[in-house]
C-alpha positions as CSV (number, residue, x, y, z in Angstrom):
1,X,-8.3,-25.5,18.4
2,X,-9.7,-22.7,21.1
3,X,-13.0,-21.3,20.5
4,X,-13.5,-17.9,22.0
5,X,-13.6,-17.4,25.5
6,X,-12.3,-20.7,26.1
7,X,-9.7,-19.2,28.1
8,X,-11.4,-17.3,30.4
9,X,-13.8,-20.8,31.5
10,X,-10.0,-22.5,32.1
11,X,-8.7,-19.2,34.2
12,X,-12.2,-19.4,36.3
13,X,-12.1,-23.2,36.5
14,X,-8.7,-22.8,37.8
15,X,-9.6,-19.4,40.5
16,X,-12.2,-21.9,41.5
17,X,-10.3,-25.1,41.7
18,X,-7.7,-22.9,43.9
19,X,-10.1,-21.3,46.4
20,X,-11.7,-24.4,46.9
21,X,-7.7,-25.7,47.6
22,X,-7.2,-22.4,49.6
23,X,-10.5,-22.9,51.7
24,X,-9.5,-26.9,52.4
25,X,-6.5,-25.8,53.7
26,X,-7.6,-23.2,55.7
27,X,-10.3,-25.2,57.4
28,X,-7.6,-28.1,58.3
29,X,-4.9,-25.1,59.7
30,X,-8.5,-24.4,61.7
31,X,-9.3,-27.8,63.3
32,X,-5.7,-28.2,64.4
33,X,-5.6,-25.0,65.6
34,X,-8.7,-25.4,67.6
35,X,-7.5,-28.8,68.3
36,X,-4.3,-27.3,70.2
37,X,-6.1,-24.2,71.8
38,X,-9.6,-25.3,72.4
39,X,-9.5,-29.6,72.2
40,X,-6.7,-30.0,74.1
41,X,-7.6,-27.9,77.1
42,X,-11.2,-28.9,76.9
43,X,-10.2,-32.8,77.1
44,X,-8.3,-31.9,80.4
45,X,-11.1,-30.3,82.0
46,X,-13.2,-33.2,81.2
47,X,-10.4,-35.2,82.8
48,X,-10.5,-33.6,86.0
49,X,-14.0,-33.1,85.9
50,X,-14.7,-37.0,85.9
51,X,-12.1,-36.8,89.0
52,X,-14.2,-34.2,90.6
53,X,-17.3,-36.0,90.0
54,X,-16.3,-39.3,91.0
55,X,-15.1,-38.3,94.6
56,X,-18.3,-35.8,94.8
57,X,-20.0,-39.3,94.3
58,X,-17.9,-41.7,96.7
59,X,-18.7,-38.0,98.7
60,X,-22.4,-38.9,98.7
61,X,-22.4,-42.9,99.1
62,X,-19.9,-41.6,102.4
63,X,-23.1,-39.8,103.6
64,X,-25.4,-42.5,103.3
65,X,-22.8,-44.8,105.2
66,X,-23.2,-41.9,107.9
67,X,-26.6,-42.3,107.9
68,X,-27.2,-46.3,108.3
69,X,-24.5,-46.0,110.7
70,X,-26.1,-43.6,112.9
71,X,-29.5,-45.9,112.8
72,X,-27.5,-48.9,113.6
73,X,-26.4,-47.2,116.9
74,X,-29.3,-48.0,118.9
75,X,-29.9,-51.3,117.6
76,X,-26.7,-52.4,118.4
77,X,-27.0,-51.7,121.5
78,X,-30.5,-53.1,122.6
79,X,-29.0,-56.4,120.4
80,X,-32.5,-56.2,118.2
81,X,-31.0,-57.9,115.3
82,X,-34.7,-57.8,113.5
83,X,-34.3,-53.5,113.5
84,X,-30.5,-54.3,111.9
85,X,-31.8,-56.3,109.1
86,X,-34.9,-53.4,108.4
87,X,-31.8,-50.9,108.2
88,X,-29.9,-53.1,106.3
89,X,-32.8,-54.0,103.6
90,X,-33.5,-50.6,103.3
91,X,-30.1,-49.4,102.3
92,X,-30.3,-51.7,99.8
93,X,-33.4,-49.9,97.9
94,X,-31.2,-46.7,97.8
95,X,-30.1,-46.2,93.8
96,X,-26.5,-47.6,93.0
97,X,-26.4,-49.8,96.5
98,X,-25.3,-53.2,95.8
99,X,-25.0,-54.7,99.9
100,X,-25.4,-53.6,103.3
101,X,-24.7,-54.8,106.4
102,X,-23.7,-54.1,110.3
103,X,-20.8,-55.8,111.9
104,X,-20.5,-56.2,116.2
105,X,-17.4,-55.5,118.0
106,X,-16.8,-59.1,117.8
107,X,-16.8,-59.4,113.7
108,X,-19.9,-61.4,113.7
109,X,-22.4,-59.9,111.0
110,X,-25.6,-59.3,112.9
111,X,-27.6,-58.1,110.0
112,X,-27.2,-58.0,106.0
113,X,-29.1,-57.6,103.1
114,X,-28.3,-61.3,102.2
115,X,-30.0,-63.5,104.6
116,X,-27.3,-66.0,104.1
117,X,-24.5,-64.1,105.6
118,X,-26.1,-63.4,108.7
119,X,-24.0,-65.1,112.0
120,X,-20.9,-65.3,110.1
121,X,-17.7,-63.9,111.2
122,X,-16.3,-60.8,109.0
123,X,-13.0,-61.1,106.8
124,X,-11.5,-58.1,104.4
125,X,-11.5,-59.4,100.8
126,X,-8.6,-61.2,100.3
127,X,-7.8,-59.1,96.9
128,X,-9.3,-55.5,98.6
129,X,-6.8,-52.5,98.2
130,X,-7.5,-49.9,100.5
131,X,-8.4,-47.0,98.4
132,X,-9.4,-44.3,101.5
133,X,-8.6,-44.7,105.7
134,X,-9.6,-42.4,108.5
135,X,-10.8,-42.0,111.6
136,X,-14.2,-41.8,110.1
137,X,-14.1,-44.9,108.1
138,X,-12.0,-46.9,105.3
139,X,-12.9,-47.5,101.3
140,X,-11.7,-50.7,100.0
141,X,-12.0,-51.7,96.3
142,X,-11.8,-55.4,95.3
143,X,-13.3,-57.4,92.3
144,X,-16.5,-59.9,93.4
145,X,-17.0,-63.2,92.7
146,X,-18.6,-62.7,89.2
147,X,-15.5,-60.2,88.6
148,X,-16.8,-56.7,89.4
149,X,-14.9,-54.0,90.5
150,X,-16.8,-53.1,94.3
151,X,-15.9,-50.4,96.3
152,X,-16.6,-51.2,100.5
153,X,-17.5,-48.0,102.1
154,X,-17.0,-48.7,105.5
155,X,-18.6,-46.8,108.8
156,X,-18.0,-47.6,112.8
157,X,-20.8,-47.2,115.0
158,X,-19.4,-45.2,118.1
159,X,-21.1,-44.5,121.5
160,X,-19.4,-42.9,124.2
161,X,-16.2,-43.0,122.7
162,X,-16.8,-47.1,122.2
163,X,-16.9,-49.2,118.7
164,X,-19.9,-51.1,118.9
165,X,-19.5,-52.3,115.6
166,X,-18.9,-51.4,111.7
167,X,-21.2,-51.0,109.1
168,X,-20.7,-51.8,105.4
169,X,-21.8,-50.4,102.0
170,X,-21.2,-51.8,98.8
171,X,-21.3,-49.6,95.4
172,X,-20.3,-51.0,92.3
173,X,-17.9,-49.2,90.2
174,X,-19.7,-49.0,87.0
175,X,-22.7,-47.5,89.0
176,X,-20.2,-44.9,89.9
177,X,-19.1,-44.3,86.5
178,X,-22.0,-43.8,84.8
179,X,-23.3,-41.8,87.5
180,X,-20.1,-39.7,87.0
181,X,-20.8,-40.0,83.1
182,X,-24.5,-38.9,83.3
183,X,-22.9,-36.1,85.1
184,X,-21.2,-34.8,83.1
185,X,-23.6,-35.4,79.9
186,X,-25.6,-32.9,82.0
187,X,-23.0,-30.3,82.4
188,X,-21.1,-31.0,78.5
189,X,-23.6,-27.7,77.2
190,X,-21.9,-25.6,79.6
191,X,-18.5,-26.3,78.1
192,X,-19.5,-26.9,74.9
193,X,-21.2,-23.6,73.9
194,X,-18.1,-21.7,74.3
195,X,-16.1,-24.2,72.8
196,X,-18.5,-23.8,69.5
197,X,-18.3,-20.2,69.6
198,X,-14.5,-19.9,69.9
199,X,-14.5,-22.3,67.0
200,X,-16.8,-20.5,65.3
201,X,-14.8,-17.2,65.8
202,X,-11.7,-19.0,64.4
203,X,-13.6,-20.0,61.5
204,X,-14.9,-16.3,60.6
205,X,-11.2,-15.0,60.9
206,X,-9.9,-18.1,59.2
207,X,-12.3,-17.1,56.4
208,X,-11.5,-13.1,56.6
209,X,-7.8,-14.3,56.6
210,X,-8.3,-16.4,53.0
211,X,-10.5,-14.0,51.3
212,X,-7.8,-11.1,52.5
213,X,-5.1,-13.6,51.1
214,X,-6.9,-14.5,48.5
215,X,-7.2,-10.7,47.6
216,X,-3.8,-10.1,47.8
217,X,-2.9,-13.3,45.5
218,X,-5.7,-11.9,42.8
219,X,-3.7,-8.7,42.5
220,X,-0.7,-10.0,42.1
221,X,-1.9,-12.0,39.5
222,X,-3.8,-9.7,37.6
223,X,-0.7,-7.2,37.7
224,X,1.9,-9.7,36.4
225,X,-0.7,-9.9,33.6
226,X,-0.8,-6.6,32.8
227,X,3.2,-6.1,32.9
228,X,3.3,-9.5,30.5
229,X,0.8,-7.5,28.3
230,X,3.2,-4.4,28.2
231,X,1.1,-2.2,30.9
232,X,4.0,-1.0,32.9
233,X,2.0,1.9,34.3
234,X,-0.2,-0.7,36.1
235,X,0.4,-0.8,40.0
236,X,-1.5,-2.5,42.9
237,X,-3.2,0.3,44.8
238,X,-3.5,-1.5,48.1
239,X,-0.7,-2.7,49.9
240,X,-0.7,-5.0,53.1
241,X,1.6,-4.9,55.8
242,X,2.5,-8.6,55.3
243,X,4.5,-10.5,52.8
244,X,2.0,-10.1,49.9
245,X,2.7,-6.3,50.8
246,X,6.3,-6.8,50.0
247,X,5.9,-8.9,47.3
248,X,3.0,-5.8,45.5
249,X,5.8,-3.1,46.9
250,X,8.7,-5.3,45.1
251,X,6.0,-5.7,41.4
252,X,5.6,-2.2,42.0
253,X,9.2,-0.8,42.0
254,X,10.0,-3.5,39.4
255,X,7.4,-2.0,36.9
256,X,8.4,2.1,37.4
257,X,12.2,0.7,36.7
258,X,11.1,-1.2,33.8
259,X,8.7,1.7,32.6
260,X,12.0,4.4,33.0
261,X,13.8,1.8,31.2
262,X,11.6,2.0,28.4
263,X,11.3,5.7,28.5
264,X,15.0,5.5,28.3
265,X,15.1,3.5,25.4
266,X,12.6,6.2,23.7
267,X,14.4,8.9,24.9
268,X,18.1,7.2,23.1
269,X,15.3,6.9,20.3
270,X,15.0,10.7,20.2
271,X,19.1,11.2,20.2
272,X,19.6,9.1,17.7
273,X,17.3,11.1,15.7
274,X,15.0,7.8,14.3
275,X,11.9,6.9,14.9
276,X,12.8,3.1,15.9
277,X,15.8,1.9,17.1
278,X,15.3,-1.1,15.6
279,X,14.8,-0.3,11.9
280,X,18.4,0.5,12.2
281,X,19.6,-2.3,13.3
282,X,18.0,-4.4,10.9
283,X,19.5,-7.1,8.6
284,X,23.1,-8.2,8.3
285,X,24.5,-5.1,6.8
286,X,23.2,-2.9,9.7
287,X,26.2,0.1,10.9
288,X,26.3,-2.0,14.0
289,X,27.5,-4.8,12.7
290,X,29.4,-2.9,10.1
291,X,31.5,-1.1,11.9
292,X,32.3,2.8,11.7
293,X,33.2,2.5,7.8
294,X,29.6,1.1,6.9
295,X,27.8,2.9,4.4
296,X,25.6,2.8,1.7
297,X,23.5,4.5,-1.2
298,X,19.6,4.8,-1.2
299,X,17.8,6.5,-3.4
300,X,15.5,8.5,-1.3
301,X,12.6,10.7,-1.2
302,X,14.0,14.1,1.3
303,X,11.4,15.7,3.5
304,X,12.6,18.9,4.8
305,X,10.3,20.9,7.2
306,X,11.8,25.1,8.6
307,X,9.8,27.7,10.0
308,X,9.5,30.6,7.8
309,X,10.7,33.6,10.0
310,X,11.7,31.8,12.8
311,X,14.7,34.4,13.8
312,X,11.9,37.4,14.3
313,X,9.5,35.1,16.1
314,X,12.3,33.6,18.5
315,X,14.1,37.7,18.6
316,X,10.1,38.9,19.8
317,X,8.7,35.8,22.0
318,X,9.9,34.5,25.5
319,X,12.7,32.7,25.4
320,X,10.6,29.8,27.2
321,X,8.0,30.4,25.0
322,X,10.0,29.7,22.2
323,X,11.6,26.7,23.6
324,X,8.2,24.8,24.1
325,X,6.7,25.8,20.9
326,X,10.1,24.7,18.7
327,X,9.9,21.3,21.1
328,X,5.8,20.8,20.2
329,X,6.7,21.5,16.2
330,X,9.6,19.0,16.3
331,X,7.7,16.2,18.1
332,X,4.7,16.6,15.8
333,X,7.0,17.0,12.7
334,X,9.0,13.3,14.1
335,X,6.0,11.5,15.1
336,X,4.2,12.2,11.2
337,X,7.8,10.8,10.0
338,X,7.8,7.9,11.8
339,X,3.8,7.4,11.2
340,X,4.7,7.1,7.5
341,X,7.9,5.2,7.3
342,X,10.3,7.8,7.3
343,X,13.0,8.4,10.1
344,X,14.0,11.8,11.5
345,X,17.8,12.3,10.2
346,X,18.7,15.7,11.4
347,X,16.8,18.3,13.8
348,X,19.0,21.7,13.3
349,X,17.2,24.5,15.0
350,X,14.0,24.8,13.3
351,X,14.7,22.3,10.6
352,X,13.7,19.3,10.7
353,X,15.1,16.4,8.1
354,X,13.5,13.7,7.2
355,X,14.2,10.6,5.2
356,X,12.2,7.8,3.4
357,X,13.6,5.0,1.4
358,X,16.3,4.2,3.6
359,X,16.1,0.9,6.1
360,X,12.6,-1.5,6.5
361,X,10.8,0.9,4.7
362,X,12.0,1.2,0.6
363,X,8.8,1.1,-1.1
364,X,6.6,3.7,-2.5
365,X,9.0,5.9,-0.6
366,X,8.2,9.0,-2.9
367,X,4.6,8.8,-1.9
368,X,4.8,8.2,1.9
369,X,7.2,11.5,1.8
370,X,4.5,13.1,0.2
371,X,1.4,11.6,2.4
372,X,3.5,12.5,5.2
373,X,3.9,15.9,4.0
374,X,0.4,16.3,3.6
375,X,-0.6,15.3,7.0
376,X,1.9,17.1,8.9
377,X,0.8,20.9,7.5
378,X,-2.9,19.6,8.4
379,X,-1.8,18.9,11.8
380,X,0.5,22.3,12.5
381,X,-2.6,24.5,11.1
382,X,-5.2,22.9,13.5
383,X,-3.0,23.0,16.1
384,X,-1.8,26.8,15.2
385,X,-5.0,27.8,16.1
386,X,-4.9,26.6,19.6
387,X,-1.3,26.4,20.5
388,X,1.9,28.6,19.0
389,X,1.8,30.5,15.5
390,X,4.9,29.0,15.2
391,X,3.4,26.1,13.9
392,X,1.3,28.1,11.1
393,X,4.6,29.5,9.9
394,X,6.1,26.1,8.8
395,X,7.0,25.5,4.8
396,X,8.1,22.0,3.9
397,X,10.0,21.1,0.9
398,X,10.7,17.2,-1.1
399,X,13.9,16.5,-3.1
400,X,14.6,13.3,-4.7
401,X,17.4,11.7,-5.2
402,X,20.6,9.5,-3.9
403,X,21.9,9.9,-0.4
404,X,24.8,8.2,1.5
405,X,23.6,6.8,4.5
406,X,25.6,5.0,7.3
407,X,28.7,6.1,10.1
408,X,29.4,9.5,10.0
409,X,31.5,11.1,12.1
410,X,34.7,10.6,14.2
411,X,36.3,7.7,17.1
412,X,34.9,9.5,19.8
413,X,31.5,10.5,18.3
414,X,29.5,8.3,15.5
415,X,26.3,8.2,14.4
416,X,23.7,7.6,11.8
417,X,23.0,9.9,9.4
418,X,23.2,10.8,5.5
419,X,24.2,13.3,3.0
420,X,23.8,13.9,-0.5
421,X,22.6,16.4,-3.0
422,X,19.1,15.8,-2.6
423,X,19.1,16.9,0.9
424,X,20.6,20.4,-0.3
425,X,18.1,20.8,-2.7
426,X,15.2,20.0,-0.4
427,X,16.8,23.0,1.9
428,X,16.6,25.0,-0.9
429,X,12.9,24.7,-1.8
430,X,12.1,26.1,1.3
431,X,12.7,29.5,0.3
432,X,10.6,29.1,-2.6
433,X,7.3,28.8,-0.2
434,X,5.6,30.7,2.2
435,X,4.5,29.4,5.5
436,X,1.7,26.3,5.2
437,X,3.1,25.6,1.6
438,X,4.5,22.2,0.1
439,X,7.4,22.8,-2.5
440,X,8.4,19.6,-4.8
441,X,11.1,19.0,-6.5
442,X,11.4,17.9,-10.1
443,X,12.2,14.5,-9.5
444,X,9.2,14.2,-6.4
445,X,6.9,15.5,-9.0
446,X,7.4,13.2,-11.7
447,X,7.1,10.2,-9.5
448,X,3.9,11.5,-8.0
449,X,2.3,13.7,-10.8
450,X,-0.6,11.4,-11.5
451,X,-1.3,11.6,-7.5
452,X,-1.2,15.7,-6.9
453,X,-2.6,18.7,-8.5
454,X,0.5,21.7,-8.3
455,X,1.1,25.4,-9.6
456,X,4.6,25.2,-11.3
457,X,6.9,27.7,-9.9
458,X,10.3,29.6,-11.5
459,X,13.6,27.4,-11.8
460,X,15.2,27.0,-8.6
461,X,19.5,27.5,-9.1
462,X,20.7,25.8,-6.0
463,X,24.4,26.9,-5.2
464,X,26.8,24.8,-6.6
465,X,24.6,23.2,-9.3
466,X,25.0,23.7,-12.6
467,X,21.7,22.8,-13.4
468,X,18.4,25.0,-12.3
469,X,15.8,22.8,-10.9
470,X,12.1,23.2,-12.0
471,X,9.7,23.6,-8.6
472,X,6.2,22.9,-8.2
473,X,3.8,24.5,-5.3
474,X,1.5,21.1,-4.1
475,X,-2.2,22.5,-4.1
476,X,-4.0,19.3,-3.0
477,X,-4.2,15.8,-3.6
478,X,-6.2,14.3,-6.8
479,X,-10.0,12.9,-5.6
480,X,-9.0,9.3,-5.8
481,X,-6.1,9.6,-3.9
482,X,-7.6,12.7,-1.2
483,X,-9.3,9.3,1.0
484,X,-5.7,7.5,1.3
């Protein structure tokens, strides 16, 4: 069992189980996106930036090389070992220096910041790759005893176009790289910041995107509700230029074809002279499934509805003026019909037949022609008064009796209809009335006599009766029966 509005929770449960769904999605179509436009670059220029900063560094070490060797030059020459070993012991209190010390022409090591290498004759690490060699100098890397990666910045001492010996720096490498890394900890802001805010920027039009998609979705929705509901003349006002554009353009054009249809269906409605198509297709004896020799009697209750005067009227008025008038009285005078259960048999010129008893609606037939009868003079003298006098100048009369009702007509043209007596005699009571007026037959009246108050009229002799008919003019309905 559903209480009331139970519905409605589910459908917002579900909008908000599918925007959360719609957002996730978004968000991961984001990240890679930024990961392919913005990550992806970004994590190259950090590669070559650690390139960059790591021969900036090697760059600077160079320079301090430079520097010891351009002290050494005079100690070198004077042979005052004790001024080496100063320079030496002081390049090892720069940051990141791990060894220092000055080779002579000969390879002998005549000062170092280890006092236990000092006299000892010079040899390359056996595992050193030369990473750097120039006129100016050569960078070896090897690995240490205690397995460090070292890189030997080497420097010769020159004067007057003589080597008087080499000196020798040694940086770690891990120095080096988290000098490098500090670095560029220092400088991530720079690239970061815009980084943020391009991310940022694809997250605002990511979300513009979904709620403009999301939009799009919600109409679509909402309008295949309405068409399920029967609102054909619903349509989606706003229309992207994007695939839920086409789709809105597609729902559009599908309800105006479906709403023509229908108008169709009520225009073959109209031709057919019934107020549903369906009511004659009803049951297994309908004249569809009968054939053209289907047929069958109904006792019937005949409304029949003329303008009184209608040849002066149409001989005095506009000829468009008389069209849209007559076209105003017959669709009030068919929709009454229909209201009350009867259908719309013939329209000739300003008559308009009508028929209750025959098809879905049998019962009380008498009385719905007589309701209907009612209502429909109410309804042409208020709207006499603000449309066409045309519709003030309409007497309606009500036969009883048996009809024939099924396939009239020939191969090429068939259609619904009956005839019978009855509908003779309710032509006839017309001319017994004036305009506004209700005539009844004998048999309406003694069917309905406990329902109306009347003013009996003269005999009516309808032509080829042998019989007069007695004729009653309907003055109102009885109290109990003027609320129905």
């Amino acid at each position: 069992m559903q209480f009331p509005g139970e519905d409605k929770v589910q459908n917002e449960q579900l909008n908000k189980h599918r925007r959360q769904s719609l957002i996730l999605r978004v968000s991961i179509a984001v990240l890679l996106l930024y990961s392919l436009s913005i990550g992806l670059p970004l994590s190259f220029m950090m590669a070559k930036q650690r390139e960059v900063l790591f021969a900036q560094t090697l760059k600077s070490t160079e320079a301090v090389v430079g520097y010891l060797a351009a002290s050494a030059k005079v100690p070198l020459l004077a042979d005052d070992t004790l001024r080496l070993n100063t320079v030496a012991r002081d390049a090892v209190g720069l940051d990141g220096v791990d060894y220092a010390f000055v080779v002579d022409r000969n390879g002998v090591i005549q000062a170092h910041s280890r006092q236990e290498m000092l006299g000892r004759q010079y040899s390359p690490p056996a595992n050193a790759a030369v990473v750097s060699e120039n006129k100016e100098g050569a960078v070896l890397q090897y690995q240490d005893n205690e397995g460090r990666q070292i890189y030997d910045l080497a420097r010769p001492v020159f004067y007057n176009d003589k080597t008087l010996g080499v000196v020798h720096l040694g940086i770690p490498l891990d120095f080096i790289r988290s000098s490098v890394s500090a670095q560029q900890t220092s400088l991530l802001p720079a690239l970061l910041v815009p980084a943020l805010l391009v991310l940022a920027g694809l997250f605002v039009l990511a979300y513009l995107y979904a709620q403009r998609f999301r939009t799009g979705v919600t109409a679509l929705v909402e309008a295949a509700a309405e068409y399920g509901q029967g609102n054909l003349r619903h349509r989606i006002a706003e229309i992207p230029d994007d695939e839920l554009g086409d789709a809105a353009s597609a729902l559009n054009t599908m309800a105006e074809q479906l709403l023509a249809r229908g108008n169709n269906h009520v225009q073959l409605e109209n031709y057919l002279k019934i107020s549903s198509v369906d009511r004659i297709l009803e049951g297994p004896a309908s004249p569809v499934t009968k054939g053209e020799a289907y047929a069958v009697r109904h006792q019937v209750a005949v409304l029949f509805a003329g303008v009184k005067g209608f040849g002066s009227y149409a001989g005095t008025a506009k000829p468009e003026d008389v069209v849209a008038a007559l076209n105003k009285y017959i669709e009030i005078v068919t929709r009454i019909i229909s209201k009350h259960g009867g259908y719309v048999d013939k329209v000739i010129g300003d008559a308009v037949v009508g028929i209750f008893g025959v098809s879905l609606y049998r019962e009380e037939h008498t009385a719905r022609a007589l309701r209907a009868a009612v209502e429909l003079q109410r309804t042409l003298a208020a709207g006499s008064e603000m449309e066409s006098q045309l519709l003030a100048n309409v007497c309606v009369g009500i036969s009883a009796g048996i009809v024939l009702s099924g396939n009239i007509g020939s191969n090429s043209k068939v259609e619904y209809s009956s005839i019978g007596e009855s509908i003779k005699e309710a032509y006839w009571l017309i001319g017994q009335g004036e305009p506004g007026e209700i005539i009844l037959a004998e048999g309406i009246y003694v069917q309905v006599k406990d329902q109306v108050l009347v003013e009996q009229l003269e005999t009516l002799q309808v032509a080829g009766s042998s019989e007069a008919i007695r004729t009653y003019r309907f003055l109102n309905l009885k109290e109990k029966n003027a609320d129905q």
